[in-house]
C-alpha positions in Angstrom: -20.6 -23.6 -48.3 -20.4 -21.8 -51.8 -21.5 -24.4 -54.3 -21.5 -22.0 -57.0 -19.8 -23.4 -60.3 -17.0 -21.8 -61.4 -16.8 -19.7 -65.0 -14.3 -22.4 -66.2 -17.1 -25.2 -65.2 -19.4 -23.1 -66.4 -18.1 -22.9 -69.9 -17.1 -26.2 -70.3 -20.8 -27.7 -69.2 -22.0 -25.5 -71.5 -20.2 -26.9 -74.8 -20.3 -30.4 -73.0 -23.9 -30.2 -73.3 -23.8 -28.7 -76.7 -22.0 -31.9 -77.7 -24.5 -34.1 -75.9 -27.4 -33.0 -77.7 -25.5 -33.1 -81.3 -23.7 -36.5 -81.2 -25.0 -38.5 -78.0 -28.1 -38.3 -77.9 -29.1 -38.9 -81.6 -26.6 -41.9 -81.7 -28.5 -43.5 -78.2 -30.0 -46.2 -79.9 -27.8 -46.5 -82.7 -24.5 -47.0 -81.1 -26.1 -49.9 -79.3 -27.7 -51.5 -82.0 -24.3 -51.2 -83.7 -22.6 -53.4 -80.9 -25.6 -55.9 -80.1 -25.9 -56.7 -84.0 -22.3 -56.8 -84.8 -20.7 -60.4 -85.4 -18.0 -59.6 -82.7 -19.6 -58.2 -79.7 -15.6 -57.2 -78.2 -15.4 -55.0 -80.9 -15.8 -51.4 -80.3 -18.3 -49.4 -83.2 -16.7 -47.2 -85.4 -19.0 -45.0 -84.3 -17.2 -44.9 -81.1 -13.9 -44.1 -82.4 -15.6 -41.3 -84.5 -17.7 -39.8 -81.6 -13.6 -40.1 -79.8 -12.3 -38.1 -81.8 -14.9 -35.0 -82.4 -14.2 -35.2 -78.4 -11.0 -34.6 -78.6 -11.0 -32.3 -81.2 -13.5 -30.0 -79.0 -11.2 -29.8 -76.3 -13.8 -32.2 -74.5 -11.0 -35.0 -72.9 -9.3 -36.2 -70.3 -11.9 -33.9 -68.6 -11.3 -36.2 -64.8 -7.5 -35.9 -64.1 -7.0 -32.7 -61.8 -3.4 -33.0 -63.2 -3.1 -30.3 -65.6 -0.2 -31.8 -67.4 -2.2 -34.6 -68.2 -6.0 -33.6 -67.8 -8.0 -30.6 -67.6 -6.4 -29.5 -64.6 -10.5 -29.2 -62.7 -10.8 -29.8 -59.1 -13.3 -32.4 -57.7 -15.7 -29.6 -57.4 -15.4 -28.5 -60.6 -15.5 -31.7 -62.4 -18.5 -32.9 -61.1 -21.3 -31.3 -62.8 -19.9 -32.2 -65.9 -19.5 -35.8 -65.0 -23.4 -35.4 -64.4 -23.5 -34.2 -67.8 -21.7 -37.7 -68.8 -23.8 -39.6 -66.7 -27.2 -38.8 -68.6 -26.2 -41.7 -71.3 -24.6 -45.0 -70.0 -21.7 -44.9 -72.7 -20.7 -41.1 -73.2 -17.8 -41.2 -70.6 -15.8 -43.1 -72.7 -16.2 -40.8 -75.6 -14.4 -38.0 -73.5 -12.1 -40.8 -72.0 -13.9 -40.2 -68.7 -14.7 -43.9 -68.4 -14.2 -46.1 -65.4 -12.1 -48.5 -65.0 -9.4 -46.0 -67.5 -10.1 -43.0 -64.9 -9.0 -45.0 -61.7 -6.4 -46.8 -63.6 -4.6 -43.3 -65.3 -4.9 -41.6 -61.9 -3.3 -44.5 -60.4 -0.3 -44.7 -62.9 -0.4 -40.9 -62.9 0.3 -41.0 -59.4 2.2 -43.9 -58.2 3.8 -44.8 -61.8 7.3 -45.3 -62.8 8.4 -42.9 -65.3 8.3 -46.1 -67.5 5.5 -47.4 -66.2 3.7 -44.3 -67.7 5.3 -43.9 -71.0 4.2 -47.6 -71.7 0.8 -47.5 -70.5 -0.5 -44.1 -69.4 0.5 -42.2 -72.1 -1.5 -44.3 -74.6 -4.6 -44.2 -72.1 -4.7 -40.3 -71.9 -4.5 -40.7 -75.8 -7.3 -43.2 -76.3 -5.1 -45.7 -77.8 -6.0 -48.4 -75.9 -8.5 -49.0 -72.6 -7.9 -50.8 -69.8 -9.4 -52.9 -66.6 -9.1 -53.5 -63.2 -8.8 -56.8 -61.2 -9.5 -57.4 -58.0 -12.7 -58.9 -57.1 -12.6 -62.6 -56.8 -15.4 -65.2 -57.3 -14.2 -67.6 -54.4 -13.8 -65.0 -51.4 -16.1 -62.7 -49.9 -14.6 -59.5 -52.0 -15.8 -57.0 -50.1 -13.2 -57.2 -47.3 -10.4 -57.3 -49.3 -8.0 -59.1 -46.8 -9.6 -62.1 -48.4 -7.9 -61.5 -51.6 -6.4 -64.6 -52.9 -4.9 -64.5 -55.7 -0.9 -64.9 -55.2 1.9 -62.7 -56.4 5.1 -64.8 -56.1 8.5 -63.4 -57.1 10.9 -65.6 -59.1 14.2 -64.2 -59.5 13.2 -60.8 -62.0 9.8 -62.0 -62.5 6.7 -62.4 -60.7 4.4 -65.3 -61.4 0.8 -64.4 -60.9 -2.0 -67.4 -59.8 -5.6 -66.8 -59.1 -9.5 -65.5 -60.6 -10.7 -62.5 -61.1 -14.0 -61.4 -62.1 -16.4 -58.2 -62.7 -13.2 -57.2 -64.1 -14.3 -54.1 -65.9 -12.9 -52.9 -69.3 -11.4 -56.2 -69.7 -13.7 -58.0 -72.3 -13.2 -55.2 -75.3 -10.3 -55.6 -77.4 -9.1 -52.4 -77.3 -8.0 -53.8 -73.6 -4.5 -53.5 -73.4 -3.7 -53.7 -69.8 -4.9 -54.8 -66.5 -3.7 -53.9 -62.7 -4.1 -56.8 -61.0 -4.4 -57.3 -56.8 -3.3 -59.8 -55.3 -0.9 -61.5 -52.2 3.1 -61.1 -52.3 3.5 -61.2 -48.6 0.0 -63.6 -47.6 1.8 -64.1 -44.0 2.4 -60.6 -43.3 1.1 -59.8 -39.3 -0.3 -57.1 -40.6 -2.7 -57.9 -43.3 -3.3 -54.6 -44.9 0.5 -54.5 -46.2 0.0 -58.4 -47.9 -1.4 -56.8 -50.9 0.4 -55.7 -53.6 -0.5 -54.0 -57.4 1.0 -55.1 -60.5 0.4 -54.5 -64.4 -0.1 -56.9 -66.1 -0.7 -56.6 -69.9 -3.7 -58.4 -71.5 -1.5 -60.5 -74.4 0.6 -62.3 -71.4 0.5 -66.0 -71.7 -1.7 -67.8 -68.4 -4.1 -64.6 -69.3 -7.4 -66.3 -69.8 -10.7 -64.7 -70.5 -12.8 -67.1 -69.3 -16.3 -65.5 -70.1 -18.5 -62.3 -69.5 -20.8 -61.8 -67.0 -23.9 -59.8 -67.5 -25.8 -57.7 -64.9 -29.7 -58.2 -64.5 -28.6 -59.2 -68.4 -27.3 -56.4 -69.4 -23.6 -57.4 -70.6 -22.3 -53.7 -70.9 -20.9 -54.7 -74.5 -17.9 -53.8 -75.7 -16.8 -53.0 -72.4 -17.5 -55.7 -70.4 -17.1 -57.2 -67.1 -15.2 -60.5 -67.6 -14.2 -63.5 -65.3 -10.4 -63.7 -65.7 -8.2 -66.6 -64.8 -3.9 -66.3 -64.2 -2.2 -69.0 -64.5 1.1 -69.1 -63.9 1.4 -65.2 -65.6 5.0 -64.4 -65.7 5.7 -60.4 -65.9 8.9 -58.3 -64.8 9.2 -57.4 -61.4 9.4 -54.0 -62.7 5.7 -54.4 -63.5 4.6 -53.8 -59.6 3.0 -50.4 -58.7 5.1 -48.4 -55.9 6.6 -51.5 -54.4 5.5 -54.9 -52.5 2.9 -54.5 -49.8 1.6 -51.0 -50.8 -2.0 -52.1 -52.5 -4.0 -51.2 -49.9 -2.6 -47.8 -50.0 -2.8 -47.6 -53.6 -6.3 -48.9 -53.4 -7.4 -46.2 -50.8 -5.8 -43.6 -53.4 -7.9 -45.0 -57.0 -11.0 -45.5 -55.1 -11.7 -42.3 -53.2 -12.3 -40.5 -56.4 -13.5 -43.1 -58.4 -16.6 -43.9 -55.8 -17.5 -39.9 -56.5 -17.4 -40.2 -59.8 -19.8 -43.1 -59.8 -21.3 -40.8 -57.7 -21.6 -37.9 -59.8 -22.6 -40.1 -63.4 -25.4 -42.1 -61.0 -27.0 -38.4 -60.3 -26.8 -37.4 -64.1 -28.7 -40.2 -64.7 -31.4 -40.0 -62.0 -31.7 -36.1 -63.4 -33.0 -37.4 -67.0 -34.5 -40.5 -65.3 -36.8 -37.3 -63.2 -37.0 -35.2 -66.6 -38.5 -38.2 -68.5 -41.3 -38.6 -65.3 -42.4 -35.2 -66.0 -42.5 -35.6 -70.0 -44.4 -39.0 -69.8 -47.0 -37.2 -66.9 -48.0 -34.8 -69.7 -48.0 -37.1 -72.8 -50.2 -40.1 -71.2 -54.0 -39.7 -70.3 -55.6 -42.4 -68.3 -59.1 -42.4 -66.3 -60.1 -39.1 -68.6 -57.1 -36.6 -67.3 -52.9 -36.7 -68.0 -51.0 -38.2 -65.9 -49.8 -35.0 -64.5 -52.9 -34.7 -62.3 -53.1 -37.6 -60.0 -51.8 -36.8 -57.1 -49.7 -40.2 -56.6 -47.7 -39.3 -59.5 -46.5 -35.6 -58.3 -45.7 -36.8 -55.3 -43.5 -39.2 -57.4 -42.0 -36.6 -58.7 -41.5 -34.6 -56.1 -39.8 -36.6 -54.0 -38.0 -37.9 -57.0 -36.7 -34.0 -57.3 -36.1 -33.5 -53.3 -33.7 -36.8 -53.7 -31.7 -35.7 -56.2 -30.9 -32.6 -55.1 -29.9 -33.8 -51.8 -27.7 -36.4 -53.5 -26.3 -33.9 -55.7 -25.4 -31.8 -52.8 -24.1 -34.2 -50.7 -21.9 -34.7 -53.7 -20.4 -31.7 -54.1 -19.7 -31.3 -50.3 -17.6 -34.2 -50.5 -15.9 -33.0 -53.9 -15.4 -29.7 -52.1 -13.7 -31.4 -48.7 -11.4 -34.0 -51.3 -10.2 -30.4 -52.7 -9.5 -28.8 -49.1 -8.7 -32.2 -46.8 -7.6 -34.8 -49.2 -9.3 -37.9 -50.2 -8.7 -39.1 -46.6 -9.8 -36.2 -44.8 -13.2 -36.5 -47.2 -13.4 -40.7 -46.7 -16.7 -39.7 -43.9 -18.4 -37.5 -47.1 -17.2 -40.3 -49.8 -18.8 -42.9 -48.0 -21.9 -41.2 -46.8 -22.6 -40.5 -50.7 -21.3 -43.7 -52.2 -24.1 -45.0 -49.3 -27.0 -42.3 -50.7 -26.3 -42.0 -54.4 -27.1 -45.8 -55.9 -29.9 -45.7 -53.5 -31.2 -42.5 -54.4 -30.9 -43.9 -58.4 -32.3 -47.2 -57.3 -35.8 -45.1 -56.2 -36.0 -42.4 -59.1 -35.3 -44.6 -62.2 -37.6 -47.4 -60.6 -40.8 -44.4 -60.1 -39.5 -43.5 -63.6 -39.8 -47.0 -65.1 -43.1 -46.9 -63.3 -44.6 -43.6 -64.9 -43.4 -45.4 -68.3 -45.3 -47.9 -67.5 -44.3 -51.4 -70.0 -42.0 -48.8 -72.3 -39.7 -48.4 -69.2 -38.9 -52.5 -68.6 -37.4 -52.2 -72.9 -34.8 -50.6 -74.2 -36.7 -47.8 -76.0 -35.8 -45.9 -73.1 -32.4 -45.3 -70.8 -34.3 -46.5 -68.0 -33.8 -50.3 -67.7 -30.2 -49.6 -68.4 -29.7 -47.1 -66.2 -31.2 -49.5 -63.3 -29.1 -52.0 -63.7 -26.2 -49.7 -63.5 -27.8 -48.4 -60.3 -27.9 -51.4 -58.7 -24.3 -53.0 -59.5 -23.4 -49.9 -58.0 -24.6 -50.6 -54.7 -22.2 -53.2 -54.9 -19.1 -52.0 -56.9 -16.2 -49.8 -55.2 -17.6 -51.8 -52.3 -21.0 -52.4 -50.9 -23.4 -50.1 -49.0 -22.5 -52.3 -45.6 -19.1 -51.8 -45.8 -19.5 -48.4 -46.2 -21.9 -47.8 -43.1 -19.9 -49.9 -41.6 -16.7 -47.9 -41.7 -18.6 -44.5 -41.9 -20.7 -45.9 -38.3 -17.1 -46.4 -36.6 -15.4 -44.0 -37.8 -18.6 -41.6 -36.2 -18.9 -43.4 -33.0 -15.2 -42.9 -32.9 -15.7 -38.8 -33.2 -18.7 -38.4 -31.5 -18.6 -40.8 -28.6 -15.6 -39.9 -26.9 -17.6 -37.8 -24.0 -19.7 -41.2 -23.5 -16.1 -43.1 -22.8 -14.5 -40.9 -21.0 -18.1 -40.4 -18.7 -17.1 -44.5 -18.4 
């Protein structure tokens, strides 16, 4: 395997990094001072909309869609060291409108849209006119087999009228949220239950669409952004507004979240990198017992197994971003889950040994590091959970590899 980045990736990490060091970096602290101290916490910073538009300007945009109509036209492969790049600060992916939930949601109008489907919504998402979220985690069911899914999706003549809750809805507590696909039941008696689902777009302004509040995670509340509790109740939108057709959410689902779990993937091992850089710094700067911190020997072996992890993670990575390129996102789904397994894990380890090294500076927000945690963790849960995932990846191996013990049987 030749994981050799291309001269096109190349290039485009290069100035990616050059804009990281002259507009994220010094605006860290800033930009979230800006949101925590502003009197309407929905409201995205100018500074945002600035920072937007330099982005665009440098040809740094739509960087995730391998659709070169609409995106950069990168493969998995290519894309993913400079999602790493994003990763390093929690909020740069949505300066190059790389963020998640808008990535997942643009790929899924991009590739199951109606023509007017995407005129009205995805073309203003590719612009960064307006962001939207994603709902399909429920507060009342066990989310993480999504057969549970309860929220209804009743037709009426040409409209559908949507009941249910929602919540962890990313994107969906800033105001620049515009539109939400939404899954839930329009066939809840189907015999099989993986066609019961369905998707539909719902726009944010539709009366019965209640914000009920925002959640935080470990108290972070990922301001602007957000991850809201939603309630629908009795939303009436066209029937024009479902995505591909009645029953196909599952399909749909297995299409936004393949790449979407690598991206996480990719941003997770971006921020273990600095979270690993900043253990080395702080080892040099801080004396304790007469000598730097740099010489005990517990410490380098932090950091060198900090190092060994990341690499692996990063290379597991980009094997999976290399078989999505050659096999498909369902040919990959073994690689996709063994990283979406390692990766949050992996993070989990290196920023707490980071936060540790810190010592009290890592548990506040003068550094990434608390932030960067949190994000870790949710991630172990988000895109589904790590049991899921060995649960699927376990079958699906005992299913390849133990044919010789069955047919012995």
């Amino acid at each position: 395997m030749n994981f050799d980045y291309s001269e096109k990736t190349l290039a485009l990490r290069a100035r990616l990094e050059t804009f990281m060091e002259a507009h994220i970096y010094p605006n860290e602290h800033t930009y979230r001072l800006m949101v925590r101290e502003s009197e309407n916490r929905r409201a995205t910073p100018p500074l945002m909309q600035q920072l937007r538009d330099e982005a665009k300007a440098a040809g740094l945009w739509n960087l995730f869609l391998p659709d070169a109509e609409h995106g950069a036209g990168l493969t998995n492969l290519e894309y993913a060291p400079l999602a790493e790049v994003m990763g390093r600060v929690a909020w740069a992916p949505e300066v190059f409108n790389c963020n998640a939930p808008d990535t997942g949601n643009m790929e899924v109008l991009a590739q199951y849209g109606s023509a007017d489907q995407q005129t009205a919504w995805l073309r203003p998402l590719l612009d960064g006119e307006i962001q939207s979220g994603f709902a399909m985690t429920e507060p009342e069911v066990a989310s993480s087999d999504a057969t549970n899914i309860r929220c209804s999706i009743e037709r009426d003549g040409d409209e559908y009228v949507i009941n249910g809750r929602k919540w962890f809805t990313s994107g969906a507590w800033s105001e620049r949220c515009r539109i939400l696909i939404v899954m839930g039941k329009t066939d809840p008696d189907h015999a099989d239950r993986h066609r019961q689902q369905s998707m539909i777009l719902v726009p944010m302004a539709t009366v019965g669409v209640e914000v009920v509040r925002p959640l935080s995670v470990l108290g972070y509340w990922d301001e602007p952004f957000g991850h809201p509790e939603i309630a629908f109740n009795n939303v009436r939108v066209p029937v024009s507004n479902i995505l591909l057709g009645e029953g196909r959410g599952f399909e749909i689902a297995q299409g936004r979240l393949g790449p979407g779990r690598i991206h996480h993937c990719m941003r997770l091992i971006g921020a273990s990198q600095r979270a690993l850089e900043s253990m080395c710094r702080r080892a040099e700067e801080r004396t304790t017992f007469g000598r730097t911190l740099s010489r005990h020997q517990s410490v380098r072996e932090n950091i060198a197994k900090s190092y060994c992890e990341v690499q692996q993670a990063r290379l597991l990575t980009l094997q999976a971003a290399a078989k999505m390129d050659s096999d498909g996102n369902k040919g990959a789904q073994d690689l996709i889950a063994a990283i979406k397994i390692t990766a949050p894990r992996m993070a989990q380890k290196v920023i707490d040994r980071a936060i540790q090294i810190q010592g009290g500076r890592g548990l506040t927000e003068d550094t990434f590091l608390a932030e960067a945690y949190a994000g870790a963790r949710s991630l172990r849960l988000a895109d589904g959970p790590d049991e899921v995932h060995m649960m699927a990846l376990g079958r699906q191996l005992i299913r390849e590899h133990g044919a010789d013990a069955r047919q012995a049987a």
